[in-house]
C-alpha positions in Angstrom: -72.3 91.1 1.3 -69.0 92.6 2.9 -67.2 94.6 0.5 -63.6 93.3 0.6 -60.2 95.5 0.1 -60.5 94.9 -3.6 -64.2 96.5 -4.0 -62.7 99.9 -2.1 -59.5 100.0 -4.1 -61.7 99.8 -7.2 -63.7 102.8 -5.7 -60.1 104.7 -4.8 -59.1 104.1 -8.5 -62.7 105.3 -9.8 -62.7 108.1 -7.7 -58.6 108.8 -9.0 -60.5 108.8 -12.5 -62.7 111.5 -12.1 -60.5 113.9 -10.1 -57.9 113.7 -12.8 -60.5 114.2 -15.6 -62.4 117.1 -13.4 -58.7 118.9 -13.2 -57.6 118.2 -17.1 -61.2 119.5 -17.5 -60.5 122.7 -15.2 -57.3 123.3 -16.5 -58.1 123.3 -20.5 -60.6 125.6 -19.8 -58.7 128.3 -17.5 -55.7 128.0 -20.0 -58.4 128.6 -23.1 -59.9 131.1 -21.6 -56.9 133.3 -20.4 -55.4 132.8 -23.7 -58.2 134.3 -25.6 -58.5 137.3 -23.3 -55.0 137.9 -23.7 -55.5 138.1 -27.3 -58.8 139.9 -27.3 -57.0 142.3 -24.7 -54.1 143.5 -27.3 -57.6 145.2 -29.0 -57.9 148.0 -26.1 -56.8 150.4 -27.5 -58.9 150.6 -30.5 -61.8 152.6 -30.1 -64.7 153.4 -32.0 -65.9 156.8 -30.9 -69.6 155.7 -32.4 -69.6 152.4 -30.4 -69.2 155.0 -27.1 -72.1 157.2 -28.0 -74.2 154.0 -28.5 -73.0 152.3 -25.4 -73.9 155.9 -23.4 -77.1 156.0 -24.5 -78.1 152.0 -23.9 -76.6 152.7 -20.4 -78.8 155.6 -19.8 -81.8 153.6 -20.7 -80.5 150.9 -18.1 -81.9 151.3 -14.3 -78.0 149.9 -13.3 -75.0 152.1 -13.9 -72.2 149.7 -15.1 -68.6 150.5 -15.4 -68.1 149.0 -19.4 -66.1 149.6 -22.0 -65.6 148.8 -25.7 -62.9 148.1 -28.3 -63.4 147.1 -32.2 -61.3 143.6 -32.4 -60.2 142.0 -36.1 -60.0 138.7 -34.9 -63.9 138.6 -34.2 -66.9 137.8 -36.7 -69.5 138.4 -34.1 -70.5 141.0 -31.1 -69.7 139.4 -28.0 -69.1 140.6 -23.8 -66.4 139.8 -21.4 -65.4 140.5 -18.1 -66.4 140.0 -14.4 -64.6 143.0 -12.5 -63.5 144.4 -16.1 -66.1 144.5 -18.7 -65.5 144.9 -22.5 -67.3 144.8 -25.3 -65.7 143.4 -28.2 -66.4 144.8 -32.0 -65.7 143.2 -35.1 -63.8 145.2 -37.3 -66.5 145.8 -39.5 -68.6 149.0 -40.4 -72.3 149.0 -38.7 -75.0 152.5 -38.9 -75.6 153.9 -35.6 -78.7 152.5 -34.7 -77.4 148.9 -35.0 -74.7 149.6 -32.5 -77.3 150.9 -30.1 -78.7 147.6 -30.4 -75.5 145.8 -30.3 -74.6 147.6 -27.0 -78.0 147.4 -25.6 -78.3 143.5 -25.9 -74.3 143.1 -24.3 -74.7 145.7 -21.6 -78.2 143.8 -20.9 -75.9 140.8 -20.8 -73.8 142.6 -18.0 -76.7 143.7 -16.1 -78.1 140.3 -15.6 -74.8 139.1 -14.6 -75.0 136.0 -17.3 -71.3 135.7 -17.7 -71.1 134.6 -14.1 -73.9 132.1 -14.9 -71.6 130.8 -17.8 -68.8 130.5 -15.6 -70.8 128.3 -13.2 -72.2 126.2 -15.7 -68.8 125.4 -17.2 -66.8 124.6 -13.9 -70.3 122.4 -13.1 -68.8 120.6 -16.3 -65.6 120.3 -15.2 -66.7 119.0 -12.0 -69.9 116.7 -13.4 -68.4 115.6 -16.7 -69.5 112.3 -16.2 -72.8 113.0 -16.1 -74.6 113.8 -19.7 -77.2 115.8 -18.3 -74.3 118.7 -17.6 -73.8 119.0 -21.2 -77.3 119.1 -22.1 -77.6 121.8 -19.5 -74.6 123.6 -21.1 -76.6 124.1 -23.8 -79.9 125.4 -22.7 -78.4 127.5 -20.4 -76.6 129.2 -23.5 -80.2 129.2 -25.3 -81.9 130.4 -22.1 -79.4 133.0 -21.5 -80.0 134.8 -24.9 -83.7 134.7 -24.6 -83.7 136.6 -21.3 -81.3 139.1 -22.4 -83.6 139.9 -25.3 -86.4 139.9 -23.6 -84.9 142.6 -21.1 -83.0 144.7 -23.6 -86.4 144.8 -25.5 -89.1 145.0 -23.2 -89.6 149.0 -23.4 -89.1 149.1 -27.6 -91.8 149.2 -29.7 -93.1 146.5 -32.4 -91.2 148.9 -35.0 -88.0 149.3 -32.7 -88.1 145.3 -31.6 -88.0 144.8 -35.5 -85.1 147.0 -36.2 -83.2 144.9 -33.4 -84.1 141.2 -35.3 -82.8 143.1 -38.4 -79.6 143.8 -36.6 -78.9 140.2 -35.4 -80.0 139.1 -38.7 -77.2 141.5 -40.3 -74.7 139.7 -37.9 -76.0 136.6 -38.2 -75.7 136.8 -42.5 -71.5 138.5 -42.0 -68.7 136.4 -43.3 -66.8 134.7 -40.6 -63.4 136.4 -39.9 -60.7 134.4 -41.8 -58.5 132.5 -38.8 -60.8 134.3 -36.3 -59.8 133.2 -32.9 -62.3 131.1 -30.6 -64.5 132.8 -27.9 -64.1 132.7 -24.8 -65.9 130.0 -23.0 -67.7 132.8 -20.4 -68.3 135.3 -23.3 -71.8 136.4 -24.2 -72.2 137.0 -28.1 -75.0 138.4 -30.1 -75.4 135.0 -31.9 -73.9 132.1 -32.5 -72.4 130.7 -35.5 -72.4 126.9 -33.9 -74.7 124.6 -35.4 -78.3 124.1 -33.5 -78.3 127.8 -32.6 -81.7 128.3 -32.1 -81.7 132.2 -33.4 -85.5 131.3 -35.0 -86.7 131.0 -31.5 -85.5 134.3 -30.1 -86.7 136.0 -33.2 -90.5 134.2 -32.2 -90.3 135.4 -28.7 -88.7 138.8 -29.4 -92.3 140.1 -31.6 -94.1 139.0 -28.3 -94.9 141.6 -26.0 -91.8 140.9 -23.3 -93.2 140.6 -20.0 -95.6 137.7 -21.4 -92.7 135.6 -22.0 -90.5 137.3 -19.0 -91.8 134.9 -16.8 -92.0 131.8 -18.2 -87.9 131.9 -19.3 -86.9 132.5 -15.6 -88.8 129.5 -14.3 -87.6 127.8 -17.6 -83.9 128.5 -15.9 -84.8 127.9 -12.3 -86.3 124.4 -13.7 -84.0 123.4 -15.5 -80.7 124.1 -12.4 -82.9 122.1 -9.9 -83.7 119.3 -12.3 -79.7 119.2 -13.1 -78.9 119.2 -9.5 -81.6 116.1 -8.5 -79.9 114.1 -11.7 -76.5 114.8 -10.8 -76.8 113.2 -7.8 -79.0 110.1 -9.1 -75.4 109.7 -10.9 -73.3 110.2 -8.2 -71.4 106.5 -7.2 -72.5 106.0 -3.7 -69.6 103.0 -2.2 -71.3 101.3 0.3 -68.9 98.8 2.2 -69.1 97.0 6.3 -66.5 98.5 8.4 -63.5 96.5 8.8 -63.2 93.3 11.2 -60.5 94.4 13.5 -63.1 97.6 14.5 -66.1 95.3 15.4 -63.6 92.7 17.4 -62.2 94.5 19.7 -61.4 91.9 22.4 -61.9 88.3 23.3 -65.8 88.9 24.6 -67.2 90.4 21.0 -69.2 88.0 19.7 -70.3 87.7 15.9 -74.1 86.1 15.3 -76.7 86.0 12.4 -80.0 86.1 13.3 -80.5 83.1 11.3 -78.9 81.0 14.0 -80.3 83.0 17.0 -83.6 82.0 18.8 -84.8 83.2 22.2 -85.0 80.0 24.9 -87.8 80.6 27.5 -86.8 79.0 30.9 -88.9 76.8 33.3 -89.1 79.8 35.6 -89.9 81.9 32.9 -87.1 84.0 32.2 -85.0 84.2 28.6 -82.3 83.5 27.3 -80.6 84.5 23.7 -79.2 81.6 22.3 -76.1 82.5 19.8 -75.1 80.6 17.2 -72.1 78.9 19.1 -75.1 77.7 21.8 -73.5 80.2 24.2 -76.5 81.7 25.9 -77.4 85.3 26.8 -80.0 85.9 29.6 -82.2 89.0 28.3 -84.8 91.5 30.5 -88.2 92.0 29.0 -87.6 95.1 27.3 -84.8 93.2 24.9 -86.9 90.4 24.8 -89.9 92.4 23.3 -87.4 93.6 20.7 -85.8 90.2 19.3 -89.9 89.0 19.2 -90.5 92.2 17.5 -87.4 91.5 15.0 -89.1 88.0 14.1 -86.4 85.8 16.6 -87.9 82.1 17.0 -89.0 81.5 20.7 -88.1 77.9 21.7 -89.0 76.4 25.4 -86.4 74.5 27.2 
């Protein structure tokens, strides 16, 4: 059925819809997201000469020499990374031993390593851009999950059962800390230690940390790799396809086009044996044997004269 004006103005307005969504989407989350940083920046300046030592030894550990810094932050309850081209690690302002910031640092610099705050930031502008699709949101989610697995699995996978232990205990100690009164949100590309949001699934990392890491290695990178190409195949299952016939005034271009359904078309077969395509005004159409084989192949009626 020809799709009339009305049909693609509907599909205009739809498609008005979702770009102005996609960019209040966008924008909320580049205005969040710079306005937490600039907060979280003002903390710079204080250091925590223990934190250093910690984050100097977990980079020495590390096959990849990162340029990363950290900062103890008030405004904070839990551990967390930042940056693409500058990298922080943010402290709460609370007191920790020495071997629990090794762990701390060890899990975020791990984070920096396997570049999952990129990830994060692809994931949320495939939000923004796929918000009306409620797979994206699921996705969000595991990704997030997924994410803090693999880090755990990497930062652990040279500790011992006894050393793998002492790292639970540290998340644990975070996990059990009072939230910050008024404590400002994190940023939405930030990688934390835990997360205080309900659901987290922190029992799950605790399972798969006691296993011996490059038995579950594997599995969580073909968990991630399955999950992104099962997101892309259902985005697009979702994506509104408008399908419409051009408009009249390109098919009619002059007095000789002629419109026909192949309802009212039949092939007339001449005394002498020649055809003729017979069009629904009875105007007739001689036709060579190659054209002829086509309209019989299409299922046209043969009539003789």
């Amino acid at each position: 059925m020809p799709v009339g004006k009305e049909d693609i103005e509907l599909t205009a307005f739809l498609c008005c819809i979702w770009a102005v969504v996609a960019g209040v989407l966008f924008t909320r989350f580049i205005w969040r997201d710079h306005a937490v940083k600039k907060e979280l920046a003002l903390c710079h300046r204080n250091e925590n000469k223990d934190a250093e030592r910690a984050l100097s030894k977990a980079m020495a550990v590390s096959s990849r020499k990162l340029p990363v810094n950290v900062c103890v932050c008030g405004s904070i309850d839990i551990p967390m990374g930042l940056g693409l081209f500058h990298k922080w690690i943010y402290l709460p302002d609370e007191k920790f031993a020495k071997e629990e910031l090794y762990y701390i640092m060890m899990h975020e610099y791990t984070h920096f390593c396997n570049r999952d705050g990129v990830v994060k930031l692809l994931t949320m502008l495939f939000c923004c851009v796929f918000w009306w699709n409620p797979a994206v949101y699921i996705l969000k989610k595991d990704v997030s999950q997924i994410l803090e697995i693999k880090c755990d699995v990497y930062a652990t996978q040279s500790f011992t059962k006894k050393e793998r232990l002492e790292y639970l205990l540290t998340i644990l100690r975070v996990l059990k800390g009072n939230p910050a009164p008024g404590n400002s949100p994190s940023p939405l590309t930030a990688t934390g230690l835990i997360s205080r949001t309900k659901g987290d699934n922190t029992k799950e990392r605790f399972e798969l940390i006691m296993k011996a890491a490059n038995q579950v290695k594997w599995k969580y990178q073909a968990i991630l790799l399955s999950c992104s190409m099962v997101l892309l195949v259902l985005s697009y299952s979702f994506v509104l396809q408008p399908a419409f016939d051009p408009p009249v005034e390109d098919i009619f271009t002059d007095e000789s086009t002629v419109e026909w359904d192949s309802e009212d078309v039949y092939i007339l077969q001449h005394s002498d044996m020649t055809y003729s395509l017979v069009l629904g005004n009875g105007e007739k159409c001689p036709i060579s044997d190659p054209v002829l084989q086509f309209y019989i192949d299409a299922g046209t009626t043969i009539r003789k004269e």
